[in-house]
N, C-alpha and C positions, 0 to 999 in steps of 0.2 A: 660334382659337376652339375652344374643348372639345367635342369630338362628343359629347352626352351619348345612347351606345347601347352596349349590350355583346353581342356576339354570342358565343356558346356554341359551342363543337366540342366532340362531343362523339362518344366512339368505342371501339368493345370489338374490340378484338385477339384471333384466339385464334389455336394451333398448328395444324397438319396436324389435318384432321380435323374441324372445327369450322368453319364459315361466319361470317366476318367480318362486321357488321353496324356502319353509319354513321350516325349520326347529326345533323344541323345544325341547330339552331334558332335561331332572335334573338328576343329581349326580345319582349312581348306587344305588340300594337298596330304593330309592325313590320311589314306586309307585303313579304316579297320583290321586287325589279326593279319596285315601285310607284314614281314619281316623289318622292313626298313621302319617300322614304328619307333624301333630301340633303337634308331641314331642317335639318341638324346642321349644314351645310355655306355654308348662307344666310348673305350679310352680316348682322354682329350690329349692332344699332343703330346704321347709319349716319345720323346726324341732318345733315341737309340744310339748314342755315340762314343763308341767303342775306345777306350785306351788302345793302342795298337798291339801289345802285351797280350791285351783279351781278345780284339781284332782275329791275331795270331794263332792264336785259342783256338777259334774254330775253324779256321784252314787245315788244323794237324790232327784233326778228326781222322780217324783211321777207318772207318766207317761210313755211310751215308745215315743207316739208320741201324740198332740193334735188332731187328727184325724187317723180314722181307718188306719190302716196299707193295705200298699199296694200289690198287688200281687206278688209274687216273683222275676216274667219277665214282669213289666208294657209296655203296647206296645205304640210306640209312636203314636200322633196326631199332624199328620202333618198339615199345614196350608191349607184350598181350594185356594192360591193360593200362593207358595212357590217361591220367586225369586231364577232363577235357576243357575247355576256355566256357566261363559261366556263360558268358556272352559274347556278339561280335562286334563289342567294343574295343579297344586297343589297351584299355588299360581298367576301367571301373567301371560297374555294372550296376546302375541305380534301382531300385525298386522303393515303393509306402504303400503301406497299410495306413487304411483309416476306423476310425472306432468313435462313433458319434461324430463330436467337433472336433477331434483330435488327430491327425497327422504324424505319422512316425516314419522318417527317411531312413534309407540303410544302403549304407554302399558296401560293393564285394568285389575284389582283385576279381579282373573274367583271366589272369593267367595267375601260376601258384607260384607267388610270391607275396610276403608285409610290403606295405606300403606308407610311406608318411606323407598326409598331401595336404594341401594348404586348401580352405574354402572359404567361397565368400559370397552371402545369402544375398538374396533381394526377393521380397512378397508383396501380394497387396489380398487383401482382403483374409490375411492369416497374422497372426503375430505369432513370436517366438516363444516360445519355453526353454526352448539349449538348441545354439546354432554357432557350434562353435567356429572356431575359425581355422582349425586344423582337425585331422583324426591322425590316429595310428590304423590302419586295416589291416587283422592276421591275414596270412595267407590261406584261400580256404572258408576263411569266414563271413559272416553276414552281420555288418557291423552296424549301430545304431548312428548315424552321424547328427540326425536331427528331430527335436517335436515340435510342432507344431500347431497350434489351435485354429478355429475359424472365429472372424470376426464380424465375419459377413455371410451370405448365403452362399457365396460362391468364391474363390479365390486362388492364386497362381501364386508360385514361386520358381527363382532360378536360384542354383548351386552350379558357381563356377571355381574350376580346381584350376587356377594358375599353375601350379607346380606341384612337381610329388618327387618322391625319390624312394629307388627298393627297397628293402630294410625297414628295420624296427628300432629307433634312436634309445630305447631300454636294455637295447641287447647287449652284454657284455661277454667275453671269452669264455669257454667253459673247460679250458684246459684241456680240449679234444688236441692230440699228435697227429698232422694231416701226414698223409703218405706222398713222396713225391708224385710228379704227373706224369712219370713215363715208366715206364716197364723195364724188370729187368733183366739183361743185363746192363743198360744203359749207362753210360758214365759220361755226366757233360758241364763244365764251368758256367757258374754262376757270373754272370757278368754284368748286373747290376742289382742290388740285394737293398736292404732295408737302408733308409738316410741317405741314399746313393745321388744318382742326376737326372736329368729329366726329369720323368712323371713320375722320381722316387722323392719325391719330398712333401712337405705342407699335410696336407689330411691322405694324398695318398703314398706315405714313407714306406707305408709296411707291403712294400711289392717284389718280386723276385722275378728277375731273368734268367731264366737259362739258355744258352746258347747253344744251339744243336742245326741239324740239317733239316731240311725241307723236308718234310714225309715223312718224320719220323711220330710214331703212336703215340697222342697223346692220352692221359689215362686219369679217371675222376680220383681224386684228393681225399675224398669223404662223403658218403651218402648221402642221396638227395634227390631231389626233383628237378628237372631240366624245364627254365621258363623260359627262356629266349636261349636264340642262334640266327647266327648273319654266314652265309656261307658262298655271296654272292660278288663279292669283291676279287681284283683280281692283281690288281697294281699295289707296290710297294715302293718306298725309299725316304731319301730323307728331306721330303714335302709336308710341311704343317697341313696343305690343303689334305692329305690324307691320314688327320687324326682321327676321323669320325668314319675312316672305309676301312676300318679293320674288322676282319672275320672272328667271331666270337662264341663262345659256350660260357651262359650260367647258368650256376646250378646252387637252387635254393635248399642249403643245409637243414638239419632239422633242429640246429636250434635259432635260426631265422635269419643267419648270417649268408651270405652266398658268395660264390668263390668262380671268378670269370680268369676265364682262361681265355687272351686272346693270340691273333696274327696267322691264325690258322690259313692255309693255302687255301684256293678258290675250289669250290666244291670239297674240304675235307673235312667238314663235320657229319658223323653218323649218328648222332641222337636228334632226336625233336621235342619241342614243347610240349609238356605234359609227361614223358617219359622216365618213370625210373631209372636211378641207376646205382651201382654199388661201387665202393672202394675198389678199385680196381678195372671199371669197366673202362673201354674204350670208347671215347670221346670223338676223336680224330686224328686231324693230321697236321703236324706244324708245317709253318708258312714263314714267310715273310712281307705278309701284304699290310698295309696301310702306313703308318710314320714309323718305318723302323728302316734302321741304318744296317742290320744284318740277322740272317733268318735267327727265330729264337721264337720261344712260347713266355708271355707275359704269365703269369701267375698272382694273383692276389683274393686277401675274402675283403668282403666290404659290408657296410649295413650302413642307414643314415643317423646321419646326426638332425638333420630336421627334412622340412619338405620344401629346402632348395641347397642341401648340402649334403654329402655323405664322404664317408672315410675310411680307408682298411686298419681291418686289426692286426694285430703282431701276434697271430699264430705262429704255434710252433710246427715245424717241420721234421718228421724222421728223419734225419739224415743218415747214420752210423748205426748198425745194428746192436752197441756197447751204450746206445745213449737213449733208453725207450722213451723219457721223458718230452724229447724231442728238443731243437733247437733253433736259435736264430740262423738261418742260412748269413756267410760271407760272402762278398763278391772276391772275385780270383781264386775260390775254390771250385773244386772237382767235388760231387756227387755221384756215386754208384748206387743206382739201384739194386735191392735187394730181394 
């Protein structure tokens, strides 16, 4: 899905003698390290439209939730030791070093997660050595994107990232078995699964729904670091205008893949950015807010393919206690946790 934001680096260089001055700013109406930065990042129009079979499904729920129901406003628990945002940019954190006539730029994710972003240089009184036109940035690290020389006594440059997307387009599966997202005793039908309709096809096929109630726990997949959450939405149904106001958790795996979980109900996520979390911890609370035609937790991992596209892998999932391998989840089946 196309991040449509462009953030601005922008930066004047000078020699011995002259104090260095930095610049960063992003697109108007962008407030820095606000939550609603990741709109760009929200499932685009997953339309949620139930076979009536599956419909059915989740009316004969015999339960509301496999465990007690949560408080209204659950407050989060954050990590005792939360990696913090490098910066209070929204997404990349520029810094250079100079050494003589020389120039070396280096961008760093200010939240923990890879990044693929698209650059495009403009200087005057420096020419280039390597200004590429894209980077990969790990998550964590302080990446070289640019060198630089002086060509004059004094001189400016801007780096503007049109787009980027999270992920690392090298990454491929590593045959980790994710564990389902809810606790068990849970048992709930899959009601839209890998190839399926909606937002299961094209680059995002490999997505799973599961149909469940309101409120019920949802639980992380696979260990990882939590970069973003939206918990501020409130409305649901089946309005495309609300493809982009779905309530969400990712969470950056370690091998660079991340796995969003969204339609979470309004105020039911209890992690925050920067906080750990393990197989099994508690994430939140399912919902049914933004484009969805009946409550359920979206499930999928993703990483990008460049820096204006990305797309989920087909991980495997635990399903059967007899099958550790792990497998493709069906739509119209039933899942018990275990």
């Amino acid at each position: 899905m196309p991040l449509h934001r462009t953030i601005l680096l922008a930066l004047l260089a000078c020699l011995a003698g002259c104090d260095a001055v930095v610049g960063l700013t992003s697109t108007p109406g962008v407030g820095a390290g606000q939550p609603d930065e990741f709109a760009g990042k929200r499932e685009k129009g997953e339309l949620v439209s139930l076979p009536p079979a599956l419909s059915e499904a989740l009316k004969k729920l015999s339960s509301p939730a496999p465990s007690p129901s949560p408080s209204p406003s659950p407050s989060p628990s954050p990590s005792p030791t939360p990696i913090p945002k490098v910066c209070d940019q929204p997404y990349t954190c520029l810094t250079y070093e100079t050494q003589g006539r020389n120039v070396t730029v280096y961008l760093q994710p200010s939240i923990y997660t890879d990044m693929d972003v698209a650059l495009t240089w403009s200087m005057t009184g420096l020419a280039a050595d390597s200004a590429p036109t894209s980077a990969v940035i790990p998550a964590g690290q302080k990446t070289v994107v640019g060198r630089l020389h002086y060509v004059a006594n004094q001189g400016t440059f801007n780096v503007q990232a049109p787009s980027l997307k999270f992920g690392n387009p090298n990454l491929t599966t590593d045959g980790y078995v994710y564990g389902l997202p809810y606790r068990a005793p849970g048992s709930f039908t899959c009601g839209n699964a890998w190839n399926g309709f909606g937002a299961h096809t094209g680059d995002y096929r490999y997505a799973v729904d599961f149909l469940m109630p309101e409120g019920t726990p949802v639980i992380a997949a696979r260990d990882g670091v939590v970069f973003a959450t939206e918990a501020g939405f409130s409305q649901g149904g089946n309005d495309p205008s609300l493809g982009s106001k779905a309530n969400y958790v990712y969470i950056r795996h370690d091998d660079g893949g991340y796995g969003r979980y969204l339609h979470f109900k309004q105020r039911g996520v209890v992690v925050v950015p920067g906080q750990r979390v393990k197989r099994g911890d508690l994430v939140g609370y399912s919902g049914n807010v933004g484009w969805s035609t009946a409550p359920h937790l979206h499930f999928d991992v993703v990483t990008a393919l460049s820096p204006t596209r990305d797309t989920t892998l087909p991980v495997k999932l635990l399903l059967h206690a007899n099958q550790p391998a792990g497998e493709e989840p069906r739509a119209n089946q039933t899942f018990t946790a275990f």
